[in-house]
VMD Tcl script that builds the backbone (N, CA, C; Angstrom):
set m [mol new atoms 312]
animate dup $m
set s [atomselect $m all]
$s set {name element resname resid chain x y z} {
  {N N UNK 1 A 30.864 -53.772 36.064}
  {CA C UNK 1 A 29.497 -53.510 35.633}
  {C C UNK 1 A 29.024 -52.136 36.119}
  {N N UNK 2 A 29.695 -51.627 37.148}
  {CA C UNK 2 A 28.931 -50.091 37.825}
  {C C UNK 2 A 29.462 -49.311 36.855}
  {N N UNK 3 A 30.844 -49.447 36.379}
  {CA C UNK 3 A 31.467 -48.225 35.701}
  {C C UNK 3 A 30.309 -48.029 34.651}
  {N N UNK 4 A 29.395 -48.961 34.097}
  {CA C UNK 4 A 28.622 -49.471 32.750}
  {C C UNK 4 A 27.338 -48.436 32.649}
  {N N UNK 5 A 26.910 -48.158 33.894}
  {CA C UNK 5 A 25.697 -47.776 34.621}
  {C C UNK 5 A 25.603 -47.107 35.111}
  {N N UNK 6 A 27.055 -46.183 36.025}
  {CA C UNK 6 A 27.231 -45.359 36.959}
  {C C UNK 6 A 26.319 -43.801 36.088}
  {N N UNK 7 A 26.841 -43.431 35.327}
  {CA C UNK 7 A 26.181 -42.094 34.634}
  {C C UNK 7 A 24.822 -42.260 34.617}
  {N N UNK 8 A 24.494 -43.376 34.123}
  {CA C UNK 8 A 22.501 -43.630 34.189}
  {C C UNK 8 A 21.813 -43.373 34.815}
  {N N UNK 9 A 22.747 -44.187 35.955}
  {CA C UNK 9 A 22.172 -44.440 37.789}
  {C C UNK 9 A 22.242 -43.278 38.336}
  {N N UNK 10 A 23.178 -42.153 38.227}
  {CA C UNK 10 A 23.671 -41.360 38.830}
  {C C UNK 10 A 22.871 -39.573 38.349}
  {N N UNK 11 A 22.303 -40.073 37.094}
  {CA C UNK 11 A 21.556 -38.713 36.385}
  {C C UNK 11 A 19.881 -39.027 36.484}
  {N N UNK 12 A 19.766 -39.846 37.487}
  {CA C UNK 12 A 18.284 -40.130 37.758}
  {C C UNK 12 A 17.933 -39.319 39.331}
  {N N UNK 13 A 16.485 -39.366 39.114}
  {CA C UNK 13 A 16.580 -38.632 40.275}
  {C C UNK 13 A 16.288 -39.547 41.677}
  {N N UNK 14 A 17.541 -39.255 42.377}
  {CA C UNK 14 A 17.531 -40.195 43.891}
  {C C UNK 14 A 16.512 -39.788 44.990}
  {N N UNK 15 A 16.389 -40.686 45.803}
  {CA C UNK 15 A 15.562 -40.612 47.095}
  {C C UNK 15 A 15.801 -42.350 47.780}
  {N N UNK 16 A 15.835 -41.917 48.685}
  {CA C UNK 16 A 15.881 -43.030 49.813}
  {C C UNK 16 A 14.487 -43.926 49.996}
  {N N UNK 17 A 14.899 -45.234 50.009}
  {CA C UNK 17 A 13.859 -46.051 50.228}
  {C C UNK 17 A 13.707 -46.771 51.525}
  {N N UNK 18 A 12.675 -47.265 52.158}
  {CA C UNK 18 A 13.158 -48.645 53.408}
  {C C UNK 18 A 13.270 -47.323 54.307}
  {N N UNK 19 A 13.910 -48.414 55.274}
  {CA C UNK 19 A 13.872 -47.444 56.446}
  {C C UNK 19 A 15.202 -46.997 56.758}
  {N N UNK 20 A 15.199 -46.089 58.313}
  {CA C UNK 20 A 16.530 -45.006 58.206}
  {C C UNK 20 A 17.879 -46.191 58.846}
  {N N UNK 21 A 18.579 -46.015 58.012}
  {CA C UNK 21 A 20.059 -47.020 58.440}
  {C C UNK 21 A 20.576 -47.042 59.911}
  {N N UNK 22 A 20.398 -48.174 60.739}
  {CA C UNK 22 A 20.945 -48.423 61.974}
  {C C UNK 22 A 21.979 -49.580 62.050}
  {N N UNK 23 A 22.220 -50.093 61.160}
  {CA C UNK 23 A 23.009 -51.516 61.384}
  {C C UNK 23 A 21.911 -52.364 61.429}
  {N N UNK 24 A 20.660 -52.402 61.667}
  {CA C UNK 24 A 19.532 -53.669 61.802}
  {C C UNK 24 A 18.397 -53.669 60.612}
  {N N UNK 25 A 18.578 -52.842 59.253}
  {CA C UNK 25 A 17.518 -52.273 59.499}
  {C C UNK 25 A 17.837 -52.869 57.127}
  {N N UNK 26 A 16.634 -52.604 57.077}
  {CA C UNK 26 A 16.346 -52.560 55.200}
  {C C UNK 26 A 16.267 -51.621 54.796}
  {N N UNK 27 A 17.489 -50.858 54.175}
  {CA C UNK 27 A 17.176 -49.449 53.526}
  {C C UNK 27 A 18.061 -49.404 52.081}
  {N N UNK 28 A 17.828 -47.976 51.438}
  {CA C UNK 28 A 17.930 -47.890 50.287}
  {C C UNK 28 A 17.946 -47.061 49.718}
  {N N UNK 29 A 18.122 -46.929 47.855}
  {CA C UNK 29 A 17.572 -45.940 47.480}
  {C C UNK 29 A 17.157 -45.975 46.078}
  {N N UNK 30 A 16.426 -45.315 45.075}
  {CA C UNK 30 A 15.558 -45.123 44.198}
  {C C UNK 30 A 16.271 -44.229 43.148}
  {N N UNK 31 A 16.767 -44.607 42.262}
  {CA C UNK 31 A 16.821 -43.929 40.863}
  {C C UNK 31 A 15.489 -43.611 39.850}
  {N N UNK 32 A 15.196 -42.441 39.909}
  {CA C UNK 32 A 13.682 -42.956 38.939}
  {C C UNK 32 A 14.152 -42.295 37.435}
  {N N UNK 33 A 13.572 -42.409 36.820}
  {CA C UNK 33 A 13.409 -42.219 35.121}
  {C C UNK 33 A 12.212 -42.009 35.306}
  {N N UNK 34 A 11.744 -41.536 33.694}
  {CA C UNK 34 A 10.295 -41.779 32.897}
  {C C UNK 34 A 10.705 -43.279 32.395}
  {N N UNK 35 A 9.975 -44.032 33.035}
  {CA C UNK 35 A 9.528 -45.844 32.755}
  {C C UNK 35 A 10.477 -46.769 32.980}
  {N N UNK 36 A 11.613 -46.244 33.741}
  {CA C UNK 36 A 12.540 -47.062 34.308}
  {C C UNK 36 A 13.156 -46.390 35.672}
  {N N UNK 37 A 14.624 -47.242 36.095}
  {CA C UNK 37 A 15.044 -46.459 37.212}
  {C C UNK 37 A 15.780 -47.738 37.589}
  {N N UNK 38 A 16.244 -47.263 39.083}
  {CA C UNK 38 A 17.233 -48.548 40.142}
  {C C UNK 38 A 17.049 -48.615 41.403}
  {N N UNK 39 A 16.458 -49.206 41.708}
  {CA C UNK 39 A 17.002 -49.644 43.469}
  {C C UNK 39 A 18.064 -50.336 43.593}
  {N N UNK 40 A 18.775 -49.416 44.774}
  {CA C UNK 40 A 19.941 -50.023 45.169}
  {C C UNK 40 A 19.414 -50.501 47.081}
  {N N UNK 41 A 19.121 -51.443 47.004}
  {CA C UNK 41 A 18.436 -52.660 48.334}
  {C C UNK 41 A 19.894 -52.753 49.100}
  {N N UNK 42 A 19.789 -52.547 50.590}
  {CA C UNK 42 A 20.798 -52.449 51.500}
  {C C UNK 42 A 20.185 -53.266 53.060}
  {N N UNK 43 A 20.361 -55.279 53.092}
  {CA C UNK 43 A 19.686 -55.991 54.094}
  {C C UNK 43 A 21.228 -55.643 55.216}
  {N N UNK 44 A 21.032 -54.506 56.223}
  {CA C UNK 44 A 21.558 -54.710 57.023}
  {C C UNK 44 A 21.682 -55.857 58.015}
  {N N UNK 45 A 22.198 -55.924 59.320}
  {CA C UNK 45 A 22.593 -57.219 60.085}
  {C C UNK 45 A 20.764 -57.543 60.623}
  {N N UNK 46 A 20.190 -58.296 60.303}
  {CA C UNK 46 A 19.006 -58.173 60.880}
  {C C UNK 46 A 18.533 -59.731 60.082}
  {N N UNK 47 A 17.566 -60.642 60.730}
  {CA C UNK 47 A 17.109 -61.796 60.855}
  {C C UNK 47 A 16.116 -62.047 59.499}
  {N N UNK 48 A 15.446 -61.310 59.026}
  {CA C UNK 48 A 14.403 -60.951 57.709}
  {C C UNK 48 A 15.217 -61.032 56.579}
  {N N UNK 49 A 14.760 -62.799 55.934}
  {CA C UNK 49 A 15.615 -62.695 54.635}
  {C C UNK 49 A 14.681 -61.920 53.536}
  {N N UNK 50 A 13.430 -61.491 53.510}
  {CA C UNK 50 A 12.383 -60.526 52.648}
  {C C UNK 50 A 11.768 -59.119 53.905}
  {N N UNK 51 A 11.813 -58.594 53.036}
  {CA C UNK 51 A 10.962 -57.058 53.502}
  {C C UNK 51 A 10.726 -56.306 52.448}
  {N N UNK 52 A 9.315 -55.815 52.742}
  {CA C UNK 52 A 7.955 -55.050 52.179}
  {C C UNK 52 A 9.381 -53.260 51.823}
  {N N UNK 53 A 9.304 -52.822 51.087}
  {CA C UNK 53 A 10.225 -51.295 51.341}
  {C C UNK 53 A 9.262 -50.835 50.648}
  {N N UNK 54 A 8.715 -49.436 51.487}
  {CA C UNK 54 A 8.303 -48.194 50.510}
  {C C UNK 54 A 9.072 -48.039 49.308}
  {N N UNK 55 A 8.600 -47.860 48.518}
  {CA C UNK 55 A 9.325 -47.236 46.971}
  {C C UNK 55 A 8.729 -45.404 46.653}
  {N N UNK 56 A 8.831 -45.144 45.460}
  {CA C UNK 56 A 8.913 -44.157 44.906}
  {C C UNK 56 A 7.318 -44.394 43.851}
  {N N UNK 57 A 7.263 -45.489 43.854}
  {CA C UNK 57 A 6.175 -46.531 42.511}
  {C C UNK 57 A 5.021 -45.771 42.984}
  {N N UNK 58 A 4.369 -45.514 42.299}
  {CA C UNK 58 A 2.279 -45.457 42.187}
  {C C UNK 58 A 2.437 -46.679 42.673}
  {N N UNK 59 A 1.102 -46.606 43.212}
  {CA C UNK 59 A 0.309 -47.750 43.471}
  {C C UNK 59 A 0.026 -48.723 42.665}
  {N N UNK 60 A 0.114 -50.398 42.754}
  {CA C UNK 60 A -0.131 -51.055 41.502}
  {C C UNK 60 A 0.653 -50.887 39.874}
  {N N UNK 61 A 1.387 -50.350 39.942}
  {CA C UNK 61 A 2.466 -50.725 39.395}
  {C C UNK 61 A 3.466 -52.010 38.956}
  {N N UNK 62 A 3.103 -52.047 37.911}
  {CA C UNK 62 A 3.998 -53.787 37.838}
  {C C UNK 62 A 5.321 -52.815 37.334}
  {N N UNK 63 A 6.242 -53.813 37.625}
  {CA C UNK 63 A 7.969 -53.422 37.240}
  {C C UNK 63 A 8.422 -55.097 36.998}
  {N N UNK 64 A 9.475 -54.815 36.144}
  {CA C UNK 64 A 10.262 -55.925 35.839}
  {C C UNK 64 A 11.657 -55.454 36.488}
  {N N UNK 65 A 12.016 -56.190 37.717}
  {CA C UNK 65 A 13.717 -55.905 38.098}
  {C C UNK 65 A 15.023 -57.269 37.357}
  {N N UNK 66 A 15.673 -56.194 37.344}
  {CA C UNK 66 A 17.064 -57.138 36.970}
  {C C UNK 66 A 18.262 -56.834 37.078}
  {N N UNK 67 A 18.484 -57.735 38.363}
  {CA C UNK 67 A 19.625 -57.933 38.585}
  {C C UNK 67 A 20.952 -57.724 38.156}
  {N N UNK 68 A 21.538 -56.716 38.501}
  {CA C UNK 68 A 22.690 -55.987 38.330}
  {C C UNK 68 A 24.136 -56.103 38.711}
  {N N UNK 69 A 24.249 -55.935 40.154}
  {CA C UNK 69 A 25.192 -56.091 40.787}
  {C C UNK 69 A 24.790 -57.184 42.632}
  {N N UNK 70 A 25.557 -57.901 43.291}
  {CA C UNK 70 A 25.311 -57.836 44.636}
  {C C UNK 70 A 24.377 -59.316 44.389}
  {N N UNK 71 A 23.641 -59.498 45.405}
  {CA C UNK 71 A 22.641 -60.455 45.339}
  {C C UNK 71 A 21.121 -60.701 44.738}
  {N N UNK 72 A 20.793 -62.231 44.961}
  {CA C UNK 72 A 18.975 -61.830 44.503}
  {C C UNK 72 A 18.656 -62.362 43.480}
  {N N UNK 73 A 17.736 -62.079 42.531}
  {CA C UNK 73 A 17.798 -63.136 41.643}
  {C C UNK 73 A 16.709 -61.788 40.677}
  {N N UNK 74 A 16.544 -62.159 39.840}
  {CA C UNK 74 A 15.876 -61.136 38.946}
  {C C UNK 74 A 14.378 -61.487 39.052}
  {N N UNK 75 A 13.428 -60.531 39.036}
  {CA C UNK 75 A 11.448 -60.847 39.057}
  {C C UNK 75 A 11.082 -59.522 38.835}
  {N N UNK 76 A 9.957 -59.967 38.785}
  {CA C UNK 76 A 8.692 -59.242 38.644}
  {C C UNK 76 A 7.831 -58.894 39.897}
  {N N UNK 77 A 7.719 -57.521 40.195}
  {CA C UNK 77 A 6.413 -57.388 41.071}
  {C C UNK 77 A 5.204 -56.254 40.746}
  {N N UNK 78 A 4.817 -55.962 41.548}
  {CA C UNK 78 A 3.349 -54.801 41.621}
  {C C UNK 78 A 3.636 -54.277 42.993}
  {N N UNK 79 A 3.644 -52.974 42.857}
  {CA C UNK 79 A 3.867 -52.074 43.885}
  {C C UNK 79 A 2.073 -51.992 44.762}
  {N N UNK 80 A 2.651 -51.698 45.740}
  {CA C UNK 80 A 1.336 -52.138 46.551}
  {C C UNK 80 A 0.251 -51.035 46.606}
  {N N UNK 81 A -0.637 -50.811 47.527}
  {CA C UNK 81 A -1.242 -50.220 48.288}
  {C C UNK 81 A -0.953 -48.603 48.023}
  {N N UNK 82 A 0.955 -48.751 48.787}
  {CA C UNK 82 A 1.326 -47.271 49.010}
  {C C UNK 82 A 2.578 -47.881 48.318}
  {N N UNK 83 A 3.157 -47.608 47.472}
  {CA C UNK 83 A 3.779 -48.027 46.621}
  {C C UNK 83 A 5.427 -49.049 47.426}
  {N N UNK 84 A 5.051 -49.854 48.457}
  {CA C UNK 84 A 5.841 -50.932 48.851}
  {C C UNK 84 A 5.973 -51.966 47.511}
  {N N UNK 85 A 7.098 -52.252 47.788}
  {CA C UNK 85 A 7.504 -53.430 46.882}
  {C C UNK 85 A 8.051 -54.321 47.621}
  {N N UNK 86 A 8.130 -55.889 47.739}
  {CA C UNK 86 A 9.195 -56.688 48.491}
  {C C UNK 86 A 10.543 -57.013 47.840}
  {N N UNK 87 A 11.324 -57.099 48.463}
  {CA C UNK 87 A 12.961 -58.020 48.701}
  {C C UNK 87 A 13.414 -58.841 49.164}
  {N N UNK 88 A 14.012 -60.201 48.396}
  {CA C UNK 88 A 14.974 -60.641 49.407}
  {C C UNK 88 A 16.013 -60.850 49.059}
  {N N UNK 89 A 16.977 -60.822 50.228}
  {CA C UNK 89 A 18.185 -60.867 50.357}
  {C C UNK 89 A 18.528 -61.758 50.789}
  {N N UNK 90 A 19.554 -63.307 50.818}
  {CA C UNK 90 A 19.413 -64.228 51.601}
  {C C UNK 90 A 20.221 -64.263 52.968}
  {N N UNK 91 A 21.240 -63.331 52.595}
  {CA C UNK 91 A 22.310 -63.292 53.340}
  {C C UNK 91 A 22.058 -61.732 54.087}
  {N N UNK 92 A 22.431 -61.863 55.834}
  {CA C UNK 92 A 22.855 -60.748 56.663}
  {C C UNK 92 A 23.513 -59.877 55.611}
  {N N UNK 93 A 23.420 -58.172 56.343}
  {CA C UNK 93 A 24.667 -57.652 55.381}
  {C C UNK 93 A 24.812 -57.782 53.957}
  {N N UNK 94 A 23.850 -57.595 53.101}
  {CA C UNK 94 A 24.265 -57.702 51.817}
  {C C UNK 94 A 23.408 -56.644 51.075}
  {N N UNK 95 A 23.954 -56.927 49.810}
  {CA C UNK 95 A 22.919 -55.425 48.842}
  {C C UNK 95 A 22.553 -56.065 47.687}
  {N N UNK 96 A 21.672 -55.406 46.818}
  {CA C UNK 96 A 21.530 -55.878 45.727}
  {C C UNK 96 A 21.320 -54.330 44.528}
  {N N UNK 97 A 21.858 -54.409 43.639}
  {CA C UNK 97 A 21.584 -52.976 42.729}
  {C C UNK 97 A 20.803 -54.137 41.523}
  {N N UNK 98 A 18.948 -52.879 41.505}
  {CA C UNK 98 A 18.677 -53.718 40.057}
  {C C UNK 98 A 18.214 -52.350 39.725}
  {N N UNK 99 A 17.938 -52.568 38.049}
  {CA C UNK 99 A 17.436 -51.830 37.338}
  {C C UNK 99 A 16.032 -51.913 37.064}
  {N N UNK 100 A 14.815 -51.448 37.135}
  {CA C UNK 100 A 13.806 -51.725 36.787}
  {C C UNK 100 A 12.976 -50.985 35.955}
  {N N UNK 101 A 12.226 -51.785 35.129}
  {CA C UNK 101 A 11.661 -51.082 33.981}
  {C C UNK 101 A 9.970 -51.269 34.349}
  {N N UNK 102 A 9.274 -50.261 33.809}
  {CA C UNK 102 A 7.612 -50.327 34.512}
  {C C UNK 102 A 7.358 -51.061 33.056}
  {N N UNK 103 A 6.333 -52.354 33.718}
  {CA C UNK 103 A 5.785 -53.086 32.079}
  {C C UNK 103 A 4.214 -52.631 32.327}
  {N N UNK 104 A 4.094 -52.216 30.772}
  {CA C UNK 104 A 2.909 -51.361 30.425}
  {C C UNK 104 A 1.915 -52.691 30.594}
}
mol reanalyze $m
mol bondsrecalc $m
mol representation Tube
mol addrep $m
């Protein structure tokens, strides 16, 4: 499925999401488009099966994610405040790649 996506994912413009990678920690990163894009979600070894991650999103922002590769399950959210979105991951150590599209 990456080979499917890799050029998409890869000609968007990146930035890091979550916080800075220690082995404990929720980090990431942000493909954006005009009205779509990808987070690729990275739940290092750490006890929190959900966490809040800064995004790239405006504020209030609804997105539709779906599930790509890795874990998770596919939804809907609204980017917050400062454009946080939540995750979960159920499992230590795991990732999830989705694609998300902004619904008008």
């Amino acid at each position: 499925m990456y080979k499917e996506i890799q050029y998409d994912l890869h000609s968007g413009v990146i930035f890091p999401i979550g916080y800075i990678p220690s082995g404990k920690s929720w980090t990431g990163f942000q493909s954006i488009y005009d009205g779509y894009g990808y987070f690729l979600i990275l739940r290092e070894n750490n006890k929190n099966k959900s966490k809040q991650l800064h995004t790239w999103l405006k504020p209030g922002t609804d997105i539709k994610l779906e599930k790509i590769l890795g874990e998770g399950d596919n939804f809907q959210a609204k980017a917050g405040e400062e454009g946080q979105t939540s995750f979960t991951l159920e499992a230590e150590n795991s990732y999830s790649l989705y694609k998300y599209k902004i619904v008008q």
